[in-house]
N, C-alpha and C positions, 0 to 999 in steps of 0.2 A: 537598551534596544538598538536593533542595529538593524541599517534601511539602507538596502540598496535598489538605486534605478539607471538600468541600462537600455540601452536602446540595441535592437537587431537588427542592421544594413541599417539605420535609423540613427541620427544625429539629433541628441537629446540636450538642448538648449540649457543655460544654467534657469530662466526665466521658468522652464516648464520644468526640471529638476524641483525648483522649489517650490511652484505651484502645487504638483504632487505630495512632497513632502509635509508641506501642511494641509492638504488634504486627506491622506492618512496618518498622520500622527494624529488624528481626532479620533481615533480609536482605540486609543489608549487608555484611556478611562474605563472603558470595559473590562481589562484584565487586569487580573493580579499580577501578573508576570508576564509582558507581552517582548519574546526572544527575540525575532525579526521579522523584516517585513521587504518580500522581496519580488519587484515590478519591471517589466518586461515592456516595452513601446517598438510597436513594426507596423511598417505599414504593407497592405495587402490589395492591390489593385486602388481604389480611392477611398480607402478605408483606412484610418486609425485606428489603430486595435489595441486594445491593452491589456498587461494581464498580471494578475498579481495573485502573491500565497504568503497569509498571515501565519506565523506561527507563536502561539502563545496560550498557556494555560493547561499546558498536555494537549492541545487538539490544534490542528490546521483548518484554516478557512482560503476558499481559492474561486476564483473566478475572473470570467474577461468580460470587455465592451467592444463597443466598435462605434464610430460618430464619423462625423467628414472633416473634423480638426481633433487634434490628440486633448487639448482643454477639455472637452465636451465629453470626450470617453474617459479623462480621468474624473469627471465629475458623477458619471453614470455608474464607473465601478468604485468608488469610493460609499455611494448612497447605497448600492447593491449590495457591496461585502459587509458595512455597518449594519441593515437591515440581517444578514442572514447572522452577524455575530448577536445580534438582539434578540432572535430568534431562538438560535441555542441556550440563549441565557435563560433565558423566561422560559425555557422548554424543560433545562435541567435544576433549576434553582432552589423547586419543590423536592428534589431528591436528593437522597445522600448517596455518597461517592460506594462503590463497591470496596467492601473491605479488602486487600489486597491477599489477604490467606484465604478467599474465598476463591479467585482465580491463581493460584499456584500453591502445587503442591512437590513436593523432596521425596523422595524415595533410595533406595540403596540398589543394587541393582546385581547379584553376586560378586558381594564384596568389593565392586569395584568404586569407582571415585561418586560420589551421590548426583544426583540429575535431578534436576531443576524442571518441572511440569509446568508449561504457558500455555493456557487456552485460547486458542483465536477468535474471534470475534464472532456473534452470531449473528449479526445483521449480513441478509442478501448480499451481493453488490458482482455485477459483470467482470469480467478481465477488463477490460479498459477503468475502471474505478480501481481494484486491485493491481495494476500496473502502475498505475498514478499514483496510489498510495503509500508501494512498494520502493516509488523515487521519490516521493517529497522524504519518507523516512531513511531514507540514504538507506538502504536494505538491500542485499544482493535475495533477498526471497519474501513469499509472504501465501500462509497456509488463508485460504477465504473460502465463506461460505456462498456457493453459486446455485443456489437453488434457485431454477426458474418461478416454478410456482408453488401453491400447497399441495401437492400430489410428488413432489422430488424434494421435501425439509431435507434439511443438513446434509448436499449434497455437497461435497467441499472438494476442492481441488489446489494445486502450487504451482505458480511462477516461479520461477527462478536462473537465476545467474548462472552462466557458462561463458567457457572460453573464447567463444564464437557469438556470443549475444546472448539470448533468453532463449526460457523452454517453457510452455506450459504442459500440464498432464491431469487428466480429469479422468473418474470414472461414469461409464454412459448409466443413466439414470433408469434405464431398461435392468443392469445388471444389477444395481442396488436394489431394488425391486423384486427381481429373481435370486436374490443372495447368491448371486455367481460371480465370486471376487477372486478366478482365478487369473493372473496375470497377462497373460493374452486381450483379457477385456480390458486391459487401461488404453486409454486415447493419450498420445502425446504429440506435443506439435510446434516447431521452431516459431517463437514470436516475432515476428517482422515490425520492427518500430518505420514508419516512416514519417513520421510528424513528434518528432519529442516535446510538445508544448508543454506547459508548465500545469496546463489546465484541462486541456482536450486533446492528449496525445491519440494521435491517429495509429493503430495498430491490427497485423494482418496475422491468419494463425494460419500455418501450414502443416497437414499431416504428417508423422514422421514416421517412417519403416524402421529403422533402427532405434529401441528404446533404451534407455540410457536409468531410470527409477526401475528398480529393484521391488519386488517382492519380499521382505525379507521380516526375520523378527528383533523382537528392541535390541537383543544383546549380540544380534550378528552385525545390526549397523550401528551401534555402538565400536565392537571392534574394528567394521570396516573405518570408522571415522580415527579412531585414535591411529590404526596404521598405517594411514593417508596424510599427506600434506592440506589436504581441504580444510576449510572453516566450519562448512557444510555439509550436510546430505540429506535429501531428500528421499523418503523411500514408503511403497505402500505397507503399512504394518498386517501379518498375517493374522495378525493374533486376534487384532481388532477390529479387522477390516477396513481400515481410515487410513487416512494421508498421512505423515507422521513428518518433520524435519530433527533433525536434531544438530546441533551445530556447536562452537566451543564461547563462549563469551569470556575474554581472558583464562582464567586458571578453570573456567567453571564449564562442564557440559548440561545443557539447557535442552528441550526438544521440546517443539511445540506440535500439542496437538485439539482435532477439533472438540467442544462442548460435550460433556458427557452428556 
C-alpha cells in the first residue's frame, strides 16, 4: 500500500504526518487489496481542511473535513471515510460481482481489427461527480449517465480531454424525447476547472459555437480514429442515437458505449 501526505502552501509536520498515517492505515482491514491512500492538508481562511482518496478494491472512496486545528479534521475524516468504506461493504457483500462477459462484448467490424464493447455505468451522477471520477481514474474521458430525473432515463453525455482543457457535450432531453437526434441539437461546452480539488472540484460549463464531436457512424469513426494520431474520439453514433467513445488501448480498439 502506498500513503502519501502533502500539504498545499501548508507545512505538514513529521508529528501530524504520522498522526494521519495511523490514522488511516486502520482501514486497511477492510480491503483485500487496499492500492493507495492519498491526503491533501491546506489551510482556508481559519480552517484546516483535509482531503483524502482511498483507492482500493476496484473502487475509490473520497472525502474532506474542516476543524480549527488539522488533528481534529484528520480525525473527522478518518471516522467519516471508515464509516462510508463500511457502508459499501455491508451494502455490496450480499451480492455477487457482475460477471465480466456480461458487461463486454467483441465484435468484428468489416473485417477490420475486432472492438472490444464497454458499457458505462448506469447509475445517475452530474458533471462535477463525472469530472472527479474521470481524474481520480487518470482518464482523458468518461461516457455517464446524467439523467436529471425519471422522465430523462439514460440520458448520457462525455467529458473529455483536449488540447486546450476539457469539453463536455450533452444531448437536450427535449430532443431525446422528440427523437430529433440530428446534429444541430447537441449542446457542447468548454469545461472551466477552477478549483481542482481532489474531492469537490469546482467547475464552470460554457457554451461553445464551434462543435468539435461528430455525428458519425461506428466504421467512419473508426477510420477517423486509425488515420489520426489520437488515443480518442469521441463522437454521436447515428445509427444508435447514443454517445459512443472509441479509443485505442495498447494494440486493441475498445469503444465505450451507453447500457442497452
Amino acid at each position: 500500500m502506498k500513503l502519501t501526505i502533502t500539504g498545499r502552501h501548508f507545512e505538514v509536520s513529521e508529528e501530524l504526518s504520522q498522526y494521519a498515517e495511523k490514522k488511516f492505515t486502520k482501514i486497511k482491514k477492510y480491503f483485500r487489496r487496499l492500492i493507495d491512500i492519498e491526503i491533501i492538508m491546506y489551510l482556508e481562511k481559519h480552517n484546516h481542511i483535509i482531503e483524502a482518496v482511498i483507492n482500493g478494491d476496484g473502487m475509490k472512496f473520497f472525502g474532506t473535513e474542516k476543524a480549527s486545528d488539522m488533528y481534529s479534521s484528520v480525525d473527522l475524516l478518518a471516522k467519516s471515510i471508515e464509516k462510508q468504506v463500511v457502508k459499501h461493504k455491508e451494502k455490496h457483500s450480499a451480492h455477487k460481482a457482475t460477471p465480466l462477459k456480461d458487461n463486454i462484448e467483441t465484435v468484428q467490424i468489416e473485417n477490420q481489427t475486432p472492438i472490444i464493447f464497454n458499457k458505462a455505468a448506469e447509475r445517475p451522477k452530474d458533471e462535477i461527480e463525472a469530472f472527479l471520477e474521470m481524474k481520480l481514474d487518470n482518464k482523458d474521458f468518461i461516457l455517464f449517465n446524467k439523467s436529471i430525473n425519471d422522465n430523462n432515463k439514460n440520458l448520457y453525455a462525455v467529458i473529455f480531454k483536449t488540447d486546450n482543457g476539457f469539453k463536455m457535450a450533452e444531448l437536450p432531453p427535449k430532443s431525446k424525447k422528440e427523437k430529433r437526434f440530428d446534429a444541430e441539437k447537441l449542446i457542447e461546452f468548454d469545461l472551466i476547472v477552477h478549483n481542482d480539488s481532489l474531492t469537490k472540484p469546482k467547475i464552470k460549463l460554457k457554451k461553445c459555437r464551434e462543435k468539435t464531436i461528430k455525428c458519425a457512424a461506428m466504421n467512419s469513426a473508426l477510420k477517423d480514429l486509425t488515420a489520426s494520431n489520437h488515443n480518442f474520439i469521441p463522437f454521436f453514433n447515428d445509427e444508435t442515437n447514443t454517445f459512443n467513445i472509441i479509443y485505442k488501448n495498447g494494440d486493441i480498439l475498445e469503444v465505450m458505449v451507453p447500457p442497452e
